[in-house]
mmCIF file of the N, C-alpha and C atoms, coordinates in Angstrom:
data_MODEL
# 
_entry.id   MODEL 
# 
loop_
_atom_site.group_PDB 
_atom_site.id 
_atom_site.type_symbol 
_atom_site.label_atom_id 
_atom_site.label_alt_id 
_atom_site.label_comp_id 
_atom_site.label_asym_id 
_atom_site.label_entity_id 
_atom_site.label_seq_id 
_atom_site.pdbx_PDB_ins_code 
_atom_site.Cartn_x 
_atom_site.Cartn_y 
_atom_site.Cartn_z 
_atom_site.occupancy 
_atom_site.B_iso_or_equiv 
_atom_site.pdbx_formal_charge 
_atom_site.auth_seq_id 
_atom_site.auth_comp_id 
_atom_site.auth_asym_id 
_atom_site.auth_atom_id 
_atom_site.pdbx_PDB_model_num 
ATOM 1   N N  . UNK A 1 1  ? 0.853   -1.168  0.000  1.00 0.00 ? 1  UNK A N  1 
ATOM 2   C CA . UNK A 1 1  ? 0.000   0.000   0.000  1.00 0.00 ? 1  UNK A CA 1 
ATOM 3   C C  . UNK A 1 1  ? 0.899   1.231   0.000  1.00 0.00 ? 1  UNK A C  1 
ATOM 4   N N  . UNK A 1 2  ? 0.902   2.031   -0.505 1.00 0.00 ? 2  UNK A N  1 
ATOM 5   C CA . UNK A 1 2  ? 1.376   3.315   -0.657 1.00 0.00 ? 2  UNK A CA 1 
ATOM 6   C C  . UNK A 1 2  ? 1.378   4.146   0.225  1.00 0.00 ? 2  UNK A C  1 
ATOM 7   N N  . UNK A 1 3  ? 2.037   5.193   0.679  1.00 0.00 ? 3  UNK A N  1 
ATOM 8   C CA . UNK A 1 3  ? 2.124   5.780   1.932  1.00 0.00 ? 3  UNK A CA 1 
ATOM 9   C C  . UNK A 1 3  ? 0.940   6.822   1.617  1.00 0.00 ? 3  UNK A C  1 
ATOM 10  N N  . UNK A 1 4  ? 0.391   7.214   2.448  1.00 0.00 ? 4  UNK A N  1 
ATOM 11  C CA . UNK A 1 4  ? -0.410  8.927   2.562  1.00 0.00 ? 4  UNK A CA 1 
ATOM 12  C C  . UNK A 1 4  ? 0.045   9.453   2.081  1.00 0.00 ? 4  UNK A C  1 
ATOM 13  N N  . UNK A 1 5  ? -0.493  10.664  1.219  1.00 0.00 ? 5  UNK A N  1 
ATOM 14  C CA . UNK A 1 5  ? -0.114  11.736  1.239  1.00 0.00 ? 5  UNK A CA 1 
ATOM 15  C C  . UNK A 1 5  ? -0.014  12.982  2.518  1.00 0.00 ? 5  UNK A C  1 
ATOM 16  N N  . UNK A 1 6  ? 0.701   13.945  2.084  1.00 0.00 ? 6  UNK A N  1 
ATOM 17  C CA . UNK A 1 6  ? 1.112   14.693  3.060  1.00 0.00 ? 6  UNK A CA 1 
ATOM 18  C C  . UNK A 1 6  ? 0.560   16.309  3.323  1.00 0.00 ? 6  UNK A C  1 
ATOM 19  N N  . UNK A 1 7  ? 0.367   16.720  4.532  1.00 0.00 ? 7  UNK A N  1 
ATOM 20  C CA . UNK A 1 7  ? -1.013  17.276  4.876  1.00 0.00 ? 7  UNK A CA 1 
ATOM 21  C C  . UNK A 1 7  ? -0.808  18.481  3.554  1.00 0.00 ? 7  UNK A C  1 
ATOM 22  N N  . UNK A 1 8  ? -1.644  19.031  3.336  1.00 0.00 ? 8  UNK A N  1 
ATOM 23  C CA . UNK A 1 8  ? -1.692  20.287  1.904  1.00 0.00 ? 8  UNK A CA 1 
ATOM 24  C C  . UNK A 1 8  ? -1.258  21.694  2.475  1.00 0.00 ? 8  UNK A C  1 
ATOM 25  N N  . UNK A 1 9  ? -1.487  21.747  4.125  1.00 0.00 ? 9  UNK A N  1 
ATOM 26  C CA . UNK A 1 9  ? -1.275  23.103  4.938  1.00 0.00 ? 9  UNK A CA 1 
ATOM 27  C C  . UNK A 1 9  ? 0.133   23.201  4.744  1.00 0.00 ? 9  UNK A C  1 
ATOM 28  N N  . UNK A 1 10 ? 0.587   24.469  4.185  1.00 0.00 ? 10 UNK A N  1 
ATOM 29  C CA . UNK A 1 10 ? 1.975   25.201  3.951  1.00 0.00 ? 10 UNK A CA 1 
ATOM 30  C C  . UNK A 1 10 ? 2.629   24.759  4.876  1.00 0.00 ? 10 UNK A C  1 
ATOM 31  N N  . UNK A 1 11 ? 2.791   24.986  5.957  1.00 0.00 ? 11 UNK A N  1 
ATOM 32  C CA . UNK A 1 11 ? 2.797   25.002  7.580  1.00 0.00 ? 11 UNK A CA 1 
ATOM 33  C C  . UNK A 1 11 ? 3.651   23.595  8.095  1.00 0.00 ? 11 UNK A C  1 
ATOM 34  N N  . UNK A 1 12 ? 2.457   22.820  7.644  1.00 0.00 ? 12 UNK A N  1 
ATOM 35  C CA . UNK A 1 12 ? 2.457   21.386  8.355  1.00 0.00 ? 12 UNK A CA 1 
ATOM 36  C C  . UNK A 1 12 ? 3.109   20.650  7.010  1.00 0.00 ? 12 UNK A C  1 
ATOM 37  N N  . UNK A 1 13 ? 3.987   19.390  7.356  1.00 0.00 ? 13 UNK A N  1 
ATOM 38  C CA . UNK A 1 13 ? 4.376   18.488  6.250  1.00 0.00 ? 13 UNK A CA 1 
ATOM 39  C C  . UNK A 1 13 ? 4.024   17.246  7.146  1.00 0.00 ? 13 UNK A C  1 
ATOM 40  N N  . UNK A 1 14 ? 3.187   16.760  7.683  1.00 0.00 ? 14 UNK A N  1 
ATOM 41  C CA . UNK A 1 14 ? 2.901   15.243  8.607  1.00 0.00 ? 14 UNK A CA 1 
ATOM 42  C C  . UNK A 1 14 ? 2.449   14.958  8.035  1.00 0.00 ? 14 UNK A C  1 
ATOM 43  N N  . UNK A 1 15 ? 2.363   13.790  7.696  1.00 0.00 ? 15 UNK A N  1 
ATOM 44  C CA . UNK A 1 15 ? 1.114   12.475  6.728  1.00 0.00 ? 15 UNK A CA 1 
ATOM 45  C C  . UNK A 1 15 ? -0.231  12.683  7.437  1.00 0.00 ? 15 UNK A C  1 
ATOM 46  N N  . UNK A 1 16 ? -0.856  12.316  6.595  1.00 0.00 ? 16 UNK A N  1 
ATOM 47  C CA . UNK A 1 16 ? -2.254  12.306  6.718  1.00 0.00 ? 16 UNK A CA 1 
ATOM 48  C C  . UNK A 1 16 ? -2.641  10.571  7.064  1.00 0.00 ? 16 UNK A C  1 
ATOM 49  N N  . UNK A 1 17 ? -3.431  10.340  7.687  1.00 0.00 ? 17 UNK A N  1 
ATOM 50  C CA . UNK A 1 17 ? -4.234  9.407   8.263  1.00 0.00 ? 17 UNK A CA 1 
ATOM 51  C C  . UNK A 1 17 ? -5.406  9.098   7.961  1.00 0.00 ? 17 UNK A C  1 
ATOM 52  N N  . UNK A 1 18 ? -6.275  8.135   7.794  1.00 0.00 ? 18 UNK A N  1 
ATOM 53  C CA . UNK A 1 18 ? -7.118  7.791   7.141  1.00 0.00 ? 18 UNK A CA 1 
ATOM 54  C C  . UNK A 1 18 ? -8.362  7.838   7.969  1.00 0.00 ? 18 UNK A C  1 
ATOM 55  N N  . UNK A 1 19 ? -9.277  8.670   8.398  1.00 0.00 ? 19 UNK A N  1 
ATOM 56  C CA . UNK A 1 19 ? -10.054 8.364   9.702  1.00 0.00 ? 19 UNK A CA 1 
ATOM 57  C C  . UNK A 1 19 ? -11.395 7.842   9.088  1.00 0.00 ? 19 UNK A C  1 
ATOM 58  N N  . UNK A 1 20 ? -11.960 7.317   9.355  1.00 0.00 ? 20 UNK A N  1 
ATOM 59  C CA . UNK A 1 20 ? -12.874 5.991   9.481  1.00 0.00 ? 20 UNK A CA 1 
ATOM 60  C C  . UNK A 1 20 ? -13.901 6.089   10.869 1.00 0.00 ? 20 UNK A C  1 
ATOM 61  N N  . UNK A 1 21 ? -14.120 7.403   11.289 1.00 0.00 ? 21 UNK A N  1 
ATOM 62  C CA . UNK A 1 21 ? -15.126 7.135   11.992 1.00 0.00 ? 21 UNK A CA 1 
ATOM 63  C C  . UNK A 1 21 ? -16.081 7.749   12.032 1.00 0.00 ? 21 UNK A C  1 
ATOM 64  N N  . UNK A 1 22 ? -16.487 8.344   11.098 1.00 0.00 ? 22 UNK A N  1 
ATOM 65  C CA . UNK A 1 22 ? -18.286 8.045   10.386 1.00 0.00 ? 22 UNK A CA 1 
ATOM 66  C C  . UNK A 1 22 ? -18.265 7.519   9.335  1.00 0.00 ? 22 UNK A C  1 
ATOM 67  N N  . UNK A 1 23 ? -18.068 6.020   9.204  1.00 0.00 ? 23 UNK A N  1 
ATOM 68  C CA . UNK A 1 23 ? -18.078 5.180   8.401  1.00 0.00 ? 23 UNK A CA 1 
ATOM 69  C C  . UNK A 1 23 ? -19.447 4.521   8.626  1.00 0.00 ? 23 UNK A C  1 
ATOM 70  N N  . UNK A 1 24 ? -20.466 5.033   9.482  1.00 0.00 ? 24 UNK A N  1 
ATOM 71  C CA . UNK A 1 24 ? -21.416 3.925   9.790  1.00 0.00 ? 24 UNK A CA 1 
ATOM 72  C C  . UNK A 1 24 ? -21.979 4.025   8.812  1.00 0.00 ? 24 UNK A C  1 
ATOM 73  N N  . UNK A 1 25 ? -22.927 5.159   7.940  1.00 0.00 ? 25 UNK A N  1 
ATOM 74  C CA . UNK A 1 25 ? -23.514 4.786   6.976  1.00 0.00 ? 25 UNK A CA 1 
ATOM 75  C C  . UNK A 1 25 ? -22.880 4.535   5.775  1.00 0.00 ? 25 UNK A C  1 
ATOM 76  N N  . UNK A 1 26 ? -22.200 4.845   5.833  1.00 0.00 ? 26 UNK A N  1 
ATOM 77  C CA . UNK A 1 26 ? -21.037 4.423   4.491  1.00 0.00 ? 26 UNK A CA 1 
ATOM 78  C C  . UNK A 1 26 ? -19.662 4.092   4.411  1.00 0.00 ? 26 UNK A C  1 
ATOM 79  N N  . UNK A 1 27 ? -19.545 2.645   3.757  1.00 0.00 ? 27 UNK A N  1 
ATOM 80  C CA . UNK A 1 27 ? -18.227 2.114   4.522  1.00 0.00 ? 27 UNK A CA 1 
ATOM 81  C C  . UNK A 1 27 ? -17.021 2.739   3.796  1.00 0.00 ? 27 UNK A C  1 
ATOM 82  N N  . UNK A 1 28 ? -17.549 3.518   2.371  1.00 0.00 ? 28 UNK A N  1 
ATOM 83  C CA . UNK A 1 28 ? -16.281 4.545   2.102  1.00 0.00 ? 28 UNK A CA 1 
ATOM 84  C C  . UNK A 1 28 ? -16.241 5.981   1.971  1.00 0.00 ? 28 UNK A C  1 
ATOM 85  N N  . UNK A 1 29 ? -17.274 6.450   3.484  1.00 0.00 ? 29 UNK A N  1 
ATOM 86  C CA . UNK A 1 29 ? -17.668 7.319   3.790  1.00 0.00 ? 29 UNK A CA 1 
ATOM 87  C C  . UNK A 1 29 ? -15.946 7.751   4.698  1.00 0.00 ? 29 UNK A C  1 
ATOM 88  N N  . UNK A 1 30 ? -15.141 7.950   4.239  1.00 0.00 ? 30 UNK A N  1 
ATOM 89  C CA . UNK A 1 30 ? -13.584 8.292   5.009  1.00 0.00 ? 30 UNK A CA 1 
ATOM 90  C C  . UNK A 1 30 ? -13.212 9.849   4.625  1.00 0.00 ? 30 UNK A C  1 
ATOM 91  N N  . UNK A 1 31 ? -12.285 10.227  5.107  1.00 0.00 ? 31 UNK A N  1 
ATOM 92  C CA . UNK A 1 31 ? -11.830 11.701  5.230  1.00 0.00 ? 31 UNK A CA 1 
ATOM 93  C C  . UNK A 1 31 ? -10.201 11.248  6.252  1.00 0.00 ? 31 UNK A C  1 
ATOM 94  N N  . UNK A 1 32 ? -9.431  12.117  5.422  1.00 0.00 ? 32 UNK A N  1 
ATOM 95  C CA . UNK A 1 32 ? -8.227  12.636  5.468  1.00 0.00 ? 32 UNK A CA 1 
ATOM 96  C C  . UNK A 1 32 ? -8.081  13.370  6.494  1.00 0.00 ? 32 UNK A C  1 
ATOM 97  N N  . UNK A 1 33 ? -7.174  13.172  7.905  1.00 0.00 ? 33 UNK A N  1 
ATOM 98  C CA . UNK A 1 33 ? -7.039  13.495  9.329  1.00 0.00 ? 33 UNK A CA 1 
ATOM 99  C C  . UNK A 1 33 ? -5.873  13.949  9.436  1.00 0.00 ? 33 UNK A C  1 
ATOM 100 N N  . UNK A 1 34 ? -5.216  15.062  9.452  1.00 0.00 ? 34 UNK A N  1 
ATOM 101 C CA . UNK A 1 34 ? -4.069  15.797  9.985  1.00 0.00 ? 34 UNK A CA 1 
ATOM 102 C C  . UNK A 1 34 ? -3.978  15.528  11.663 1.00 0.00 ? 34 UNK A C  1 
ATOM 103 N N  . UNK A 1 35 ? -3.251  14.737  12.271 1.00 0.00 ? 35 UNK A N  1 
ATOM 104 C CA . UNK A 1 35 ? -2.832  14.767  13.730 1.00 0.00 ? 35 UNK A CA 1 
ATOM 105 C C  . UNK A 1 35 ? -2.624  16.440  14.166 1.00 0.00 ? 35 UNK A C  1 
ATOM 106 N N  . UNK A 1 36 ? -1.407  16.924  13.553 1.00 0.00 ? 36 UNK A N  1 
ATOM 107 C CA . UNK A 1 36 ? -0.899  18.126  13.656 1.00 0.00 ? 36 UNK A CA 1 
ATOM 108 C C  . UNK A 1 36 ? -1.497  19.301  13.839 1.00 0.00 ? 36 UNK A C  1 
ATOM 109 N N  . UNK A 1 37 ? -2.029  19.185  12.632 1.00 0.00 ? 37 UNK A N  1 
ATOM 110 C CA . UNK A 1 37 ? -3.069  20.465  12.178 1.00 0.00 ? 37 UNK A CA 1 
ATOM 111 C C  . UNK A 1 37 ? -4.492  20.352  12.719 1.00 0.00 ? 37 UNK A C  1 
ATOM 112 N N  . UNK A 1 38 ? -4.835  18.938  12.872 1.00 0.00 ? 38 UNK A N  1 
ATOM 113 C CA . UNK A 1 38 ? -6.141  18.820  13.371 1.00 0.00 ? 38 UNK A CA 1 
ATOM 114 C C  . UNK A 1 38 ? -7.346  19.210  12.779 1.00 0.00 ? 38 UNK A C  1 
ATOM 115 N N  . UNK A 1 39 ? -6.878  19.053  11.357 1.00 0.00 ? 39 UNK A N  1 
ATOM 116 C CA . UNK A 1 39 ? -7.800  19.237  10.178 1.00 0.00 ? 39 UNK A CA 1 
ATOM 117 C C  . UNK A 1 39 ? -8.370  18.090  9.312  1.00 0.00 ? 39 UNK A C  1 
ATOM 118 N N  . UNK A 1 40 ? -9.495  18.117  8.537  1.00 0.00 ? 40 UNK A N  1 
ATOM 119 C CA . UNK A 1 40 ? -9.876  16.737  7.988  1.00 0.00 ? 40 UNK A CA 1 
ATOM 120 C C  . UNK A 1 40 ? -10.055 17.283  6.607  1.00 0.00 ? 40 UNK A C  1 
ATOM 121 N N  . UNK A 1 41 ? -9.532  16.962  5.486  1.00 0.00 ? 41 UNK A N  1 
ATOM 122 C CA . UNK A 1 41 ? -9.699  17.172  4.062  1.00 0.00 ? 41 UNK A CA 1 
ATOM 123 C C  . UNK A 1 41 ? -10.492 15.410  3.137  1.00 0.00 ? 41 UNK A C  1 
ATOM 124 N N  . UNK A 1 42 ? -11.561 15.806  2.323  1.00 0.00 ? 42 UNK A N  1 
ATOM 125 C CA . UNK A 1 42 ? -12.009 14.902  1.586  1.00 0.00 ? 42 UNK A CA 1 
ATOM 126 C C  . UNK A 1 42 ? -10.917 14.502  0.516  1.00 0.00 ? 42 UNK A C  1 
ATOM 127 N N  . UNK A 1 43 ? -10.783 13.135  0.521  1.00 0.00 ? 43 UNK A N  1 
ATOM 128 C CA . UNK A 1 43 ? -9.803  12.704  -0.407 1.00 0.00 ? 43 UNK A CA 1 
ATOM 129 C C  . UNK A 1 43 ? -10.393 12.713  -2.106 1.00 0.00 ? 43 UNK A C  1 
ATOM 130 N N  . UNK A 1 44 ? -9.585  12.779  -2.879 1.00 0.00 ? 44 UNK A N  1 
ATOM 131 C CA . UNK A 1 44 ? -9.719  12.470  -4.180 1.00 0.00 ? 44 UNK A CA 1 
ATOM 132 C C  . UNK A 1 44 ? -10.342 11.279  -4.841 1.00 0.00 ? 44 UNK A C  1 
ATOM 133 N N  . UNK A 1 45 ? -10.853 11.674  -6.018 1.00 0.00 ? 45 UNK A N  1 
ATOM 134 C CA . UNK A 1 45 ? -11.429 10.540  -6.861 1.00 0.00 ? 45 UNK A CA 1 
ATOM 135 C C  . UNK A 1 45 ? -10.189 9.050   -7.112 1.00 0.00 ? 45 UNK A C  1 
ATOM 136 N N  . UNK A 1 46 ? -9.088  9.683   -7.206 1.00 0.00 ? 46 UNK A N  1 
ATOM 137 C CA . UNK A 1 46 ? -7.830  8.705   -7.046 1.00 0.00 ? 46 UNK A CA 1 
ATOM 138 C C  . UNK A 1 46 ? -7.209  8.195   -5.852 1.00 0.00 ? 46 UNK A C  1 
ATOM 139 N N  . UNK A 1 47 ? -7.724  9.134   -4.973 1.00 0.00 ? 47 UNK A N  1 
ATOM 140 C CA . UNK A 1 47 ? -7.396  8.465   -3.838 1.00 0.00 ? 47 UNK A CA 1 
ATOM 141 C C  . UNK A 1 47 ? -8.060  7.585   -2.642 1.00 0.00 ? 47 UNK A C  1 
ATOM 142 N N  . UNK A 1 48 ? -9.365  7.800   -3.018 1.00 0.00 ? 48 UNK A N  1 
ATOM 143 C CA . UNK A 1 48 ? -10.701 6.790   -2.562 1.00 0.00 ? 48 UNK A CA 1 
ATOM 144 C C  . UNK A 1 48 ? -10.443 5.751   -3.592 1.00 0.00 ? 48 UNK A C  1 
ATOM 145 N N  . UNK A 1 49 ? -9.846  5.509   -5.102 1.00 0.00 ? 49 UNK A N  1 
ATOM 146 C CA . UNK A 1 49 ? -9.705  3.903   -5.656 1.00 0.00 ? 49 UNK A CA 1 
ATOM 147 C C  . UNK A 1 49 ? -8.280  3.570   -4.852 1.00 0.00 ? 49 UNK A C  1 
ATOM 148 N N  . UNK A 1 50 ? -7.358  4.226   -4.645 1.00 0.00 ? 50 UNK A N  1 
ATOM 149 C CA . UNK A 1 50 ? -6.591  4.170   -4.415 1.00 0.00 ? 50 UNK A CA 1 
ATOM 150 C C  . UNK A 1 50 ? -5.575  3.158   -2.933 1.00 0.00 ? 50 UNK A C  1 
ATOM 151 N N  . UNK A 1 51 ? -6.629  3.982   -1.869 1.00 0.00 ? 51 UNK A N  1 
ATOM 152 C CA . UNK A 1 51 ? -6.704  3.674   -0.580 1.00 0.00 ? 51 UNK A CA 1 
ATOM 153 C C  . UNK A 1 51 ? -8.045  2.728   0.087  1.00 0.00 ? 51 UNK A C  1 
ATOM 154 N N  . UNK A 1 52 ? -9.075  2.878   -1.186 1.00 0.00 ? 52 UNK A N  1 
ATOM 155 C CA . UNK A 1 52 ? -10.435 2.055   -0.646 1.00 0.00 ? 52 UNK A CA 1 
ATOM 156 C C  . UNK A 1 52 ? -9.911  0.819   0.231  1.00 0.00 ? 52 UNK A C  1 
ATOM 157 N N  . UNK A 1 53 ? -9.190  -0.306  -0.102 1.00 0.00 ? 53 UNK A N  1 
ATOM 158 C CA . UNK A 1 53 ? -8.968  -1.125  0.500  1.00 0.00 ? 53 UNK A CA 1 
ATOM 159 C C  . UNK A 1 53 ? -7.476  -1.516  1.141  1.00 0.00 ? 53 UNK A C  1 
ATOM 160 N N  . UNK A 1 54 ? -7.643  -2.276  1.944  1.00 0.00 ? 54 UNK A N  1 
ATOM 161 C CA . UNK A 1 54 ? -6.254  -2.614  2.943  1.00 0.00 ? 54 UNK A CA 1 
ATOM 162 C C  . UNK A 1 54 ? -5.278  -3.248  1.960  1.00 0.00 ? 54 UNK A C  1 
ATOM 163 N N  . UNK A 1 55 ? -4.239  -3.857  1.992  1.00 0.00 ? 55 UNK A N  1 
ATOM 164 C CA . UNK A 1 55 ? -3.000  -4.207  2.123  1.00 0.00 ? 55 UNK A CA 1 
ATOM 165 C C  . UNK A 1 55 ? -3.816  -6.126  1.559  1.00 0.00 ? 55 UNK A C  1 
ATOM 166 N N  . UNK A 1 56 ? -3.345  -6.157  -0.006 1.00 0.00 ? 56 UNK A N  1 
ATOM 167 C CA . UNK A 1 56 ? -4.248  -7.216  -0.189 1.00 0.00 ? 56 UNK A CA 1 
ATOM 168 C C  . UNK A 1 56 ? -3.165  -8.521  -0.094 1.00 0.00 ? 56 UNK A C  1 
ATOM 169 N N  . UNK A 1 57 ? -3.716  -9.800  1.235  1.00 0.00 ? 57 UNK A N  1 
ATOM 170 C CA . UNK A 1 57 ? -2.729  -10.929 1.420  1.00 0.00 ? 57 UNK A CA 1 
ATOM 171 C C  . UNK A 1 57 ? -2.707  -12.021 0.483  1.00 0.00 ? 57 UNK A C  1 
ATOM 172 N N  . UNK A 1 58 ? -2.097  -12.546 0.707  1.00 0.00 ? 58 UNK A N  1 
ATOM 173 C CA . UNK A 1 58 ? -2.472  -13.956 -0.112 1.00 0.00 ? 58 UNK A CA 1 
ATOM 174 C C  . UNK A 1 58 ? -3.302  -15.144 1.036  1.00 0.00 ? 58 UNK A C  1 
ATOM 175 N N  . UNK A 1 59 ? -3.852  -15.834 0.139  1.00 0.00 ? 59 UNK A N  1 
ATOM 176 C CA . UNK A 1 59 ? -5.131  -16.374 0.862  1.00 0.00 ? 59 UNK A CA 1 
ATOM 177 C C  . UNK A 1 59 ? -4.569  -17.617 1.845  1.00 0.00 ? 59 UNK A C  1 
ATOM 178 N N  . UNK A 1 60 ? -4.871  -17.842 2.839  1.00 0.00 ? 60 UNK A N  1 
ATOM 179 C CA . UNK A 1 60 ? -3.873  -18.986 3.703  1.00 0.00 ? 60 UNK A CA 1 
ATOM 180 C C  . UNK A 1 60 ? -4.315  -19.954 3.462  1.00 0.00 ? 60 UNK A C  1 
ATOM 181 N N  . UNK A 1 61 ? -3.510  -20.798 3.386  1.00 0.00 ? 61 UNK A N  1 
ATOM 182 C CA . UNK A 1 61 ? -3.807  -22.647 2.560  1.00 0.00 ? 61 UNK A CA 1 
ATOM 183 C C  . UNK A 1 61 ? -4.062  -23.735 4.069  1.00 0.00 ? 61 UNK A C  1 
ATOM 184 N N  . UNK A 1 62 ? -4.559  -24.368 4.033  1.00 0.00 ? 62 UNK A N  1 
ATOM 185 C CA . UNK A 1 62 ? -4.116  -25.131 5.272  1.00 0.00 ? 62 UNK A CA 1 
ATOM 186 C C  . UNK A 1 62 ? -3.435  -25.779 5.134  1.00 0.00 ? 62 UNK A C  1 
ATOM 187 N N  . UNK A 1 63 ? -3.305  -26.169 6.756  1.00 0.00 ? 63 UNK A N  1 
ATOM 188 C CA . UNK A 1 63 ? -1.488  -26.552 6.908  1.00 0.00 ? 63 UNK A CA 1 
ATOM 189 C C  . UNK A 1 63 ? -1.900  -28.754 6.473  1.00 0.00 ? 63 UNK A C  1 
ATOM 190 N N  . UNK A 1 64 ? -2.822  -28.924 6.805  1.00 0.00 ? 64 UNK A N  1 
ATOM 191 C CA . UNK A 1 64 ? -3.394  -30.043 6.276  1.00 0.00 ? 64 UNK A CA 1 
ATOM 192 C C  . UNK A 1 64 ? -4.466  -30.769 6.296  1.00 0.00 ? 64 UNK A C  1 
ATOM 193 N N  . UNK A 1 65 ? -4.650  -31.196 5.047  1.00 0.00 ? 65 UNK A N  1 
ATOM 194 C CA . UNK A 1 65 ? -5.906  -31.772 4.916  1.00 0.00 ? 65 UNK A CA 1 
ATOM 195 C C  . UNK A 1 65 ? -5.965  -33.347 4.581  1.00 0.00 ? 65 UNK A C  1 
ATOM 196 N N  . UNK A 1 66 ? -6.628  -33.822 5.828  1.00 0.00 ? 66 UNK A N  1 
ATOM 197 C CA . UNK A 1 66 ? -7.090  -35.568 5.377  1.00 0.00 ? 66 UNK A CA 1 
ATOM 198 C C  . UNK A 1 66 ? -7.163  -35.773 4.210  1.00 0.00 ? 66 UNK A C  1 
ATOM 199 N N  . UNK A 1 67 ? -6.231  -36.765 3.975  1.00 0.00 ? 67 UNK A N  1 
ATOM 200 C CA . UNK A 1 67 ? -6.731  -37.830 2.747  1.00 0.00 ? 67 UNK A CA 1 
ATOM 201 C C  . UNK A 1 67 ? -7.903  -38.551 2.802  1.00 0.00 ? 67 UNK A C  1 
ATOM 202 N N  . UNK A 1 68 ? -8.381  -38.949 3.604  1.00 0.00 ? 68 UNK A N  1 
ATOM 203 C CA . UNK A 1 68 ? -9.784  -39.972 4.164  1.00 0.00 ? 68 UNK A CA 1 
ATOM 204 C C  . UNK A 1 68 ? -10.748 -38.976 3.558  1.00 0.00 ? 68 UNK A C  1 
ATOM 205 N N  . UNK A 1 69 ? -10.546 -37.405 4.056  1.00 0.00 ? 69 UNK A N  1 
ATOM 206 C CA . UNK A 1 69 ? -12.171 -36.889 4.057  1.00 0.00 ? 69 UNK A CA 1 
ATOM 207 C C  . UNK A 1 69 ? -11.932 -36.400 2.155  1.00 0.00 ? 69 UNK A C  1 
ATOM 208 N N  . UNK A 1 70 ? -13.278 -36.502 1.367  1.00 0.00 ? 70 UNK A N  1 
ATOM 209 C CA . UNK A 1 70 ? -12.649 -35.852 -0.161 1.00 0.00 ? 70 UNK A CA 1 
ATOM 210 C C  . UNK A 1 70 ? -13.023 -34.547 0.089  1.00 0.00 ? 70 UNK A C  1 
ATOM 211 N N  . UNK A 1 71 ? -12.270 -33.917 -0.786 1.00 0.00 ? 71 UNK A N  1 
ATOM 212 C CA . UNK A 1 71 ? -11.989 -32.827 -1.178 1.00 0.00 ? 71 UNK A CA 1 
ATOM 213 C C  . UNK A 1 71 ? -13.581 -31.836 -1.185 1.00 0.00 ? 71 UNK A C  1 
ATOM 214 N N  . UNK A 1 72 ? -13.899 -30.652 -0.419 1.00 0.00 ? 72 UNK A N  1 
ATOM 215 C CA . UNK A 1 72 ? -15.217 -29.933 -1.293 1.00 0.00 ? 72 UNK A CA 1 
ATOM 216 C C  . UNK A 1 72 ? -15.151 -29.072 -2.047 1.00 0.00 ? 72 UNK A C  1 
ATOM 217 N N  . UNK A 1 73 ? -15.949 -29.428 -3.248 1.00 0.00 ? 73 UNK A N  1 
ATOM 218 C CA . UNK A 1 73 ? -15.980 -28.678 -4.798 1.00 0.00 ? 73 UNK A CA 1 
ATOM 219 C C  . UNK A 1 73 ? -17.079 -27.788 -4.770 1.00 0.00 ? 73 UNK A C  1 
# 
């Protein structure tokens, strides 16, 4: 995932943070959080595709599976 961008205030150069808490009615209802400045800026059309989702893993395999039981398709 790509780092934040960095706050837009002349002033301030701290990363911005992703705040997520009026997400209730909308889960990509997010806004851009300055610690520093203590300001919240709406992110971009590129940066809502951008940041919409976490850090994507690879899917975990199990560690093992019976031969006895078959396989579900």
């Amino acid at each position: 995932m790509p780092l934040p961008p960095k706050c837009p205030t002349p002033a301030c150069d701290d990363r911005l943070w992703k705040d997520t808490t009026n997400t209730n009615t909308d889960w990509d209802n997010w806004r851009w959080w300055c610690g520093r400045c203590n300001q919240q800026w709406y992110p971009t059309a590129e940066q809502l595709a951008e940041f919409r989702d976490g850090i994507s893993a690879p899917r975990p395999r199990p560690a093992y599976r019976d031969p006895r039981v078959p396989a579900r398709r």
